[in-house]
C-alpha positions as CSV (number, residue, x, y, z in Angstrom):
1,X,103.9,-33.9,-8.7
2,X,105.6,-31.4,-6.6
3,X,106.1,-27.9,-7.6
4,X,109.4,-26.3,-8.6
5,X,109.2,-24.1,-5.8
6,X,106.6,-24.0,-2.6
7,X,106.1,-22.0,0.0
8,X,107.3,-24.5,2.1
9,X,110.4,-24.4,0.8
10,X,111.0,-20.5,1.7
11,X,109.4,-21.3,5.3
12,X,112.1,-23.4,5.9
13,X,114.9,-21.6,4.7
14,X,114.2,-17.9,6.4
15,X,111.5,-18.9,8.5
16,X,113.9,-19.1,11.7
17,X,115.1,-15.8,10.9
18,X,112.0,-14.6,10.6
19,X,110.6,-16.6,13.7
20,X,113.7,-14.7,15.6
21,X,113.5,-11.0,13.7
22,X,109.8,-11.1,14.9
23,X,109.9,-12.9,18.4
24,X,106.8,-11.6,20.9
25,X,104.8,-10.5,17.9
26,X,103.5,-13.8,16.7
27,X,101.0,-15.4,17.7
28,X,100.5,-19.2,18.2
29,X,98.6,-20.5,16.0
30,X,101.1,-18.4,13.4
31,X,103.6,-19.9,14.6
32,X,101.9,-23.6,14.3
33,X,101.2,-22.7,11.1
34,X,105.0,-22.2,10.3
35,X,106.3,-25.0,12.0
36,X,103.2,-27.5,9.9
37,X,104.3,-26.2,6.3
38,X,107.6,-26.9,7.0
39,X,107.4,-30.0,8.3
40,X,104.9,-30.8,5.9
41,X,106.0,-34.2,4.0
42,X,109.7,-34.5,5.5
43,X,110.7,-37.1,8.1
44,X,109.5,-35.1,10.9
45,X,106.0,-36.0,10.6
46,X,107.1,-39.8,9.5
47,X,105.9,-41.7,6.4
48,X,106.3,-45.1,4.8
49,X,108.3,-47.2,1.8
50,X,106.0,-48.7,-0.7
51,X,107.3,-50.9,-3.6
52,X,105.5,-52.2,-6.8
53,X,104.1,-55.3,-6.4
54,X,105.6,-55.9,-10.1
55,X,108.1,-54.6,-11.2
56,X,109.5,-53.8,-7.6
57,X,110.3,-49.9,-8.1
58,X,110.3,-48.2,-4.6
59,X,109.5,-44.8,-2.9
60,X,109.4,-43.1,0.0
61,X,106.2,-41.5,1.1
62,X,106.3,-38.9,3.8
63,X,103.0,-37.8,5.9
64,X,101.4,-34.8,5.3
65,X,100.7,-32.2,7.9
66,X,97.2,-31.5,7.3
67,X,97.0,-28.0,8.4
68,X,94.2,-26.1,6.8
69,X,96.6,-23.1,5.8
70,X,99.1,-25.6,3.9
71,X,99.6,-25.3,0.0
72,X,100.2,-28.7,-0.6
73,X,97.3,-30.6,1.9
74,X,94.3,-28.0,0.4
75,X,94.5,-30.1,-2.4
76,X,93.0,-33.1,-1.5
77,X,90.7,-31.1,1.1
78,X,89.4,-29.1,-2.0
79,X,88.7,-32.5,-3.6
80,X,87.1,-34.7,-0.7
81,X,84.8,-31.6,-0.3
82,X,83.5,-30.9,-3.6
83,X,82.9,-34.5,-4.2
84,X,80.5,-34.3,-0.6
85,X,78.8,-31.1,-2.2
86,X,78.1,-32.3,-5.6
87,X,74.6,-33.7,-4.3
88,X,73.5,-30.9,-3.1
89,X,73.5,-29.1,-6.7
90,X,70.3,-27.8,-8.0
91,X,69.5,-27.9,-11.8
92,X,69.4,-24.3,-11.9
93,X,71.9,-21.9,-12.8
94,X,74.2,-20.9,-10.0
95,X,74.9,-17.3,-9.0
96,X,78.8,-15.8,-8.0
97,X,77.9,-12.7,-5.0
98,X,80.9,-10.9,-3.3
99,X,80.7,-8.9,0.3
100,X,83.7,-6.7,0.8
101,X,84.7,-5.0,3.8
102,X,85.7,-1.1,3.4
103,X,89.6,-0.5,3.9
104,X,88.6,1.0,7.9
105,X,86.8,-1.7,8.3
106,X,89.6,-4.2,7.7
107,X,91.7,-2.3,10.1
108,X,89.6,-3.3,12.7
109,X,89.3,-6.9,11.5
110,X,92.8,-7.5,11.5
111,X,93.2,-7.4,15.4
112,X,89.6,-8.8,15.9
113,X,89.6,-11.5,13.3
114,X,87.5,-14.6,15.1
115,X,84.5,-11.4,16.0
116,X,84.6,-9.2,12.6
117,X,85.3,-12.1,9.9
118,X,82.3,-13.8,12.3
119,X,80.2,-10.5,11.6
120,X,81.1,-10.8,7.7
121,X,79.7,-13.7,7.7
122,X,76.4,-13.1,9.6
123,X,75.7,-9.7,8.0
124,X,76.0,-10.8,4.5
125,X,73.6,-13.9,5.1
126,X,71.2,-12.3,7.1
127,X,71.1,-9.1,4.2
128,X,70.9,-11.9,1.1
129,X,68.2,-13.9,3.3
130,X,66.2,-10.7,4.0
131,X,65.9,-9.3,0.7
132,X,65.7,-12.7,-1.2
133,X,62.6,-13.2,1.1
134,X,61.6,-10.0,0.4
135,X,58.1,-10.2,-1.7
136,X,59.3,-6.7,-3.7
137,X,62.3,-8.6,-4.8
138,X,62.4,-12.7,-4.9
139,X,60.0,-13.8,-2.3
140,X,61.7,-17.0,-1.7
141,X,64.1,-18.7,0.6
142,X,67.5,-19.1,-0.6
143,X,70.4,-21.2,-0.2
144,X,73.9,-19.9,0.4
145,X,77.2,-21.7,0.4
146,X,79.8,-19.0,2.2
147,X,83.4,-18.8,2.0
148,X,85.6,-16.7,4.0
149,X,88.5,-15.1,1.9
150,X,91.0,-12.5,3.7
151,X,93.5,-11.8,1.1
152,X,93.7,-9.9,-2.2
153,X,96.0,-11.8,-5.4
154,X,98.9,-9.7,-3.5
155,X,98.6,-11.3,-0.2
156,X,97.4,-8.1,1.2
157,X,94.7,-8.3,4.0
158,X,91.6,-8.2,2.3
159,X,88.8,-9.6,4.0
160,X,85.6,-10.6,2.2
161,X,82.9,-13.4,1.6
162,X,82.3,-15.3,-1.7
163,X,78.9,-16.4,-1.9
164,X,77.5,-19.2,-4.1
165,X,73.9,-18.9,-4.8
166,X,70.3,-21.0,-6.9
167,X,69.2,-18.9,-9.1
168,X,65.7,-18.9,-7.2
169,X,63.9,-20.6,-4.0
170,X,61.6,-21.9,-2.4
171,X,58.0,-20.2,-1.7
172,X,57.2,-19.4,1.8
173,X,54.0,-21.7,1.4
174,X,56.8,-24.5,0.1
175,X,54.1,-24.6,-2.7
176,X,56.5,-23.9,-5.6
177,X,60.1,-23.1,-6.4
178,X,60.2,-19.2,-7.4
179,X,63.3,-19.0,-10.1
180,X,65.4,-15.6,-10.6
181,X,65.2,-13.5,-13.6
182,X,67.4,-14.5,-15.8
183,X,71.3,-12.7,-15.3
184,X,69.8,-10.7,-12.2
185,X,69.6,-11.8,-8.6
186,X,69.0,-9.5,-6.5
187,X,69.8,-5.3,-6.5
188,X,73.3,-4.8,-5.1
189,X,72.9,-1.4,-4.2
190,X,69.7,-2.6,-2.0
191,X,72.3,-5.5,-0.9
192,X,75.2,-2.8,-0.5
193,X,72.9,-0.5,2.2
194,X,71.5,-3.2,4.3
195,X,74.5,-5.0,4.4
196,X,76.5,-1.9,5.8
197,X,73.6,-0.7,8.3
198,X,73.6,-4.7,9.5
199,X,77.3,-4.4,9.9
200,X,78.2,-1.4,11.2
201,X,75.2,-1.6,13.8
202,X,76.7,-4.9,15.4
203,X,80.4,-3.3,15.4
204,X,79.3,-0.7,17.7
205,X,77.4,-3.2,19.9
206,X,80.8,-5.1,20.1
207,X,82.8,-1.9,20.5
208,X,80.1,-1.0,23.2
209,X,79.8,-4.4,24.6
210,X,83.6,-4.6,25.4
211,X,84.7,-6.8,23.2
212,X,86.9,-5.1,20.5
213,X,90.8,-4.9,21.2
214,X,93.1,-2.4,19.8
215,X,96.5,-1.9,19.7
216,X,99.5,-0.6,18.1
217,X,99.0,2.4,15.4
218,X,95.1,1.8,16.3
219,X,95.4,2.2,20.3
220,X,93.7,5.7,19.9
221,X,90.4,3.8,18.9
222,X,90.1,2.6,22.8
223,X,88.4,6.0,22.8
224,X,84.9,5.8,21.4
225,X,84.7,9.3,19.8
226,X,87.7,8.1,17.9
227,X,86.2,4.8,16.9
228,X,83.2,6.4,15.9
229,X,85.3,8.9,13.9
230,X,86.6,6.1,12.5
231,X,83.7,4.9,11.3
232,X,82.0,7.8,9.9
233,X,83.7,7.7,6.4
234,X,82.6,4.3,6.0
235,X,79.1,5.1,6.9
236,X,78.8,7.4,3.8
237,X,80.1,5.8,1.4
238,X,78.4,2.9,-0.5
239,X,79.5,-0.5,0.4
240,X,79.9,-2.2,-3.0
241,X,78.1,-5.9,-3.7
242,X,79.8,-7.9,-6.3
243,X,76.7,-10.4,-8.2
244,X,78.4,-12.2,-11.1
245,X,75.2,-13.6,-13.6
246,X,74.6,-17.6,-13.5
247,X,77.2,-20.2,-14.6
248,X,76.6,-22.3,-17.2
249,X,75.3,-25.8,-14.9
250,X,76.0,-27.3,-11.8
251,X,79.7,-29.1,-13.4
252,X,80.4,-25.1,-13.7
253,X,79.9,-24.5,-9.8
254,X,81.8,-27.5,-8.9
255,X,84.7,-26.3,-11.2
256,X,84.5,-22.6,-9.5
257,X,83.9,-23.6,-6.2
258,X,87.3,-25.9,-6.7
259,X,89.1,-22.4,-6.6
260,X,87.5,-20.9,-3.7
261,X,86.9,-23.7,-1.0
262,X,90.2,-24.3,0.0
263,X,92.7,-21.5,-0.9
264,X,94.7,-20.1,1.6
265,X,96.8,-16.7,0.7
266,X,98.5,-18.5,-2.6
267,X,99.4,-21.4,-4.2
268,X,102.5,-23.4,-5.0
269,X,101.7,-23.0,-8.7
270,X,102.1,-18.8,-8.2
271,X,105.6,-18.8,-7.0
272,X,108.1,-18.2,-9.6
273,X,111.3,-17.6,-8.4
274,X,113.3,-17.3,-4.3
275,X,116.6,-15.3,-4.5
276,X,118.4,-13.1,-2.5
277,X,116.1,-10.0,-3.7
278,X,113.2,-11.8,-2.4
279,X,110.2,-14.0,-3.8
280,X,108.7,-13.5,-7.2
281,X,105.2,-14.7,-7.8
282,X,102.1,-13.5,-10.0
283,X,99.3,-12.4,-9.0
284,X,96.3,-10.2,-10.6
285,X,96.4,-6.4,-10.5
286,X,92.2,-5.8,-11.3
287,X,92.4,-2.3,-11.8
288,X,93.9,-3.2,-15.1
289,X,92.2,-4.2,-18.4
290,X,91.5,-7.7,-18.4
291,X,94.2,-8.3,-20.7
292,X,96.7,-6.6,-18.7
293,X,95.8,-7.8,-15.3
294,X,98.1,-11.1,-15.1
295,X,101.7,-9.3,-13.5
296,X,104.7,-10.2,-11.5
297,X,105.5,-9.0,-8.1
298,X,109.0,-9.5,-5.8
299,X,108.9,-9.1,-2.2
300,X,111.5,-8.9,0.3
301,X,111.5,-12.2,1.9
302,X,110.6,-10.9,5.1
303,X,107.8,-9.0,3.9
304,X,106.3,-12.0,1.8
305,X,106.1,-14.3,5.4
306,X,104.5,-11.1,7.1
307,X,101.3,-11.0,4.4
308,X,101.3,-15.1,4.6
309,X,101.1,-15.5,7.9
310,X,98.4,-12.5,8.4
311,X,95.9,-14.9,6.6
312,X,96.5,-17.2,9.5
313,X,92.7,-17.9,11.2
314,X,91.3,-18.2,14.7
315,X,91.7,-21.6,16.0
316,X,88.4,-23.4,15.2
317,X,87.3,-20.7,13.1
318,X,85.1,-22.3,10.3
319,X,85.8,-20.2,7.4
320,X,83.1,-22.3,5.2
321,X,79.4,-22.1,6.1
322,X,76.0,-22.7,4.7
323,X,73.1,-21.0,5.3
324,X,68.9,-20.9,4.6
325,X,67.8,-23.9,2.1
326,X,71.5,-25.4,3.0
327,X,72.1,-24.9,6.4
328,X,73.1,-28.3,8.5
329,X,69.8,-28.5,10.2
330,X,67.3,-28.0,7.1
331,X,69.5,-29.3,4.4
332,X,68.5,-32.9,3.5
333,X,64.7,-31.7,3.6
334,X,65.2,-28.4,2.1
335,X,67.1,-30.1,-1.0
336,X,64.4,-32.8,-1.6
337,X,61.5,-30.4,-1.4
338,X,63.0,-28.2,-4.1
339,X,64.1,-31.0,-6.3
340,X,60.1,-32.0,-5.8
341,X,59.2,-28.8,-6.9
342,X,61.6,-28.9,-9.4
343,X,60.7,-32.4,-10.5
344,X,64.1,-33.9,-10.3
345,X,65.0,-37.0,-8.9
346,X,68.1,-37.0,-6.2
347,X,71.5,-37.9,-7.1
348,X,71.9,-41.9,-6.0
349,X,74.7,-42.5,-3.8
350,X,75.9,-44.9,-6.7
351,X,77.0,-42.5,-8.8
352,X,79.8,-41.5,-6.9
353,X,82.9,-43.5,-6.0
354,X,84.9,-42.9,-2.8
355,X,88.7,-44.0,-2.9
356,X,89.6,-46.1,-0.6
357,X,91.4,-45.0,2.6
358,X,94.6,-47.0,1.6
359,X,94.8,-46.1,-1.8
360,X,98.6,-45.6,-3.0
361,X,99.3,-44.1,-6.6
362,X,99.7,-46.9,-9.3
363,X,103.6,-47.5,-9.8
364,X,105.3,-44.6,-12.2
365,X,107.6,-47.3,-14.2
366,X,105.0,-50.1,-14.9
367,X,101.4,-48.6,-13.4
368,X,101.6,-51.3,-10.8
369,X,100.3,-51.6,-7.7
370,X,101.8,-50.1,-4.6
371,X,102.1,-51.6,-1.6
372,X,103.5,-50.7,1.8
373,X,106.4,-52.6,2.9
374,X,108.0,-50.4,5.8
375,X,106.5,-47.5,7.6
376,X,109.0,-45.1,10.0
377,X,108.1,-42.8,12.7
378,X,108.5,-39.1,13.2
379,X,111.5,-37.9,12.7
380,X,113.2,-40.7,11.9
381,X,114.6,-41.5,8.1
382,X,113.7,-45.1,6.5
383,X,116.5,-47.8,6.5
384,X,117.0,-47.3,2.8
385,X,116.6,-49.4,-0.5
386,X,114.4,-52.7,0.9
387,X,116.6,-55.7,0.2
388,X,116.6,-57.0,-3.2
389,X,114.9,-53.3,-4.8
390,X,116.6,-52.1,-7.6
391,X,118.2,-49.4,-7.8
392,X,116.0,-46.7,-10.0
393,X,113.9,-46.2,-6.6
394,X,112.3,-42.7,-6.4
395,X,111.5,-40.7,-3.1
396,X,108.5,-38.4,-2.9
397,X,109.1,-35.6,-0.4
């Protein structure tokens, strides 16, 4: 069902303006990203009629644009990748860990995203790796699933890597499966100091190396005292590790992984209203008491597109990864040696049922079947009601 109100629907209204206001100082791939959400389901990318083979109830179905930053296609991306995931869970409790980047460090990120949000990602896996693997700690190898997040519940650039974790691993003589104590982990303030001297190491190697770009209010950092002035703050203070205690079973991690995977700045569902004064939406103020923390925020139009679009990604940048027990290479033998040591038995491949790549929604008047009876091309509208439809046909934009 489509929401009241998407962000497609203020793309397309003051996105040209925007587009205009802000001409030179957007890149590409933001403005792809633009042009895809607002072109998303309308007769620019094309679609199809389908009528009930029944009852003969029509609609129009208009193709999706199947960018990665869209509200409306994450959705079914979400779904298709959870149901891919599900047999690789463990029956073990899961654990929720959190890497933030400081506020300097973010700076720096924003005009360096594909090689800082890259160094997020390799710090944090390499410092849960090292310690999990660490004999004074777990003394195990550990699987990770990563997720790349950039934004806070405002939209603000906040870049940082939500982890999901077994409670345990696999013993470096693969003789046994070593499980976690029970609500604990791992220390985060071990995690919090490796994790910054892995990080802040390898930003100097890439500021050294050539590699960083600066520009703007941040020019001044082209000059390595001032970069390293920069830094030194940062280097001081403790870089905090979030570690959230197990869920309840692997249904859990499926259901909190549903949230994470896919999301991209905000959802549809947040927007409340789009007026002159701007665009209202919720969002989650956590320096409140929990029961305060659910709020309402209106931003200028203009200023609402500028904190989407910041969350726009690197082309080709894979903002989900896997690493140790669950990395590409090692999964499939990883997973069956630990359900051995477990003493599980694998998922079968029959317990899970694909939908089929034609499938149409059953008829909303009678829960007949669909079928496709014209399809149009892009940019073009369909010819209208088929002859002999009735007239109580629907369109689906």
């Amino acid at each position: 069902m489509r929401a009241s109100l998407e962000v497609a629907d203020i793309f397309r209204a003051a996105g040209s303006v925007y587009r205009a206001a802000h001409a030179g100082h957007l890149s590409l791939a933001q403005l792809k990203v633009m042009s895809a959400i607002e072109h998303c389901r309308t007769a620019a990318l094309g679609g199809h009629v389908e009528a009930c083979e029944d009852c003969g109830q029509w609609r129009i179905a208009y193709n999706s644009c199947r960018n990665r930053h869209c509200p409306k296609c994450q959705g079914a991306a979400a779904r298709t990748w959870l149901a891919e995931r599900e047999a690789d869970l463990l029956p073990v409790g899961y654990f929720h860990v959190v890497f933030t980047l400081p506020g300097e460090v973010a700076d720096i990120a924003l005009q360096n995203k594909a090689l800082v949000y890259d160094l997020l990602f390799k710090a944090a896996s390499e410092t849960m790796l090292t310690i999990a693997a660490d004999p004074k700690h777990l003394g195990a190898s550990i699987g990770i699933t990563a997720v790349l997040h950039t934004w806070g519940s405002a939209m603000t650039h906040h870049p940082h890597v939500h982890m999901i974790v077994p409670g345990g691993g696999i013993a470096p003589d693969a003789s046994r499966w070593i499980s976690s104590r029970p609500a604990f982990l791992l220390p985060v303030r071990v995690l919090g100091k490796l994790f910054r001297r892995l990080f802040l190491t390898r930003l100097v190697a890439l500021y050294d190396a050539g590699r960083l770009s600066f520009f703007g209010s941040m020019a001044h950092l082209t000059d390595r005292r001032a970069f390293l002035r920069h830094l030194a703050p940062v280097r001081r203070k403790r870089w905090v590790v979030y570690a959230k205690a197990p869920f309840a079973g692997p249904e859990a991690v499926l259901a909190y992984l549903s949230r994470y995977t896919h999301r991209v700045a905000i959802s549809n569902r947040r927007l409340i209203a789009f007026e002159e004064a701007g665009v209202t939406f919720r969002y989650k103020d956590y320096r409140r008491p929990v029961a305060e923390r659910q709020q309402v925020m209106t931003l200028a139009t203009d200023e609402f597109i500028r904190r989407f679009v910041l969350h726009v990604l690197p082309r080709g940048f894979h903002r989900i990864r896997h690493y140790g027990l669950l990395a590409s290479g090692a999964r499939k033998a990883s997973l069956a040696l630990a359900r051995e040591l477990l003493n599980v038995t694998a998922p079968s491949d029959d317990d899970t049922t694909e939908e089929p790549d034609d499938f149409h929604p059953p008829c909303p008047c009678c829960g007949g079947r669909m079928i496709v009876i014209e399809t149009f091309e892009r940019w073009r509208q369909p010819r209208g009601p088929p002859q002999g439809s009735p007239s109580t046909g629907s369109s689906t934009p």
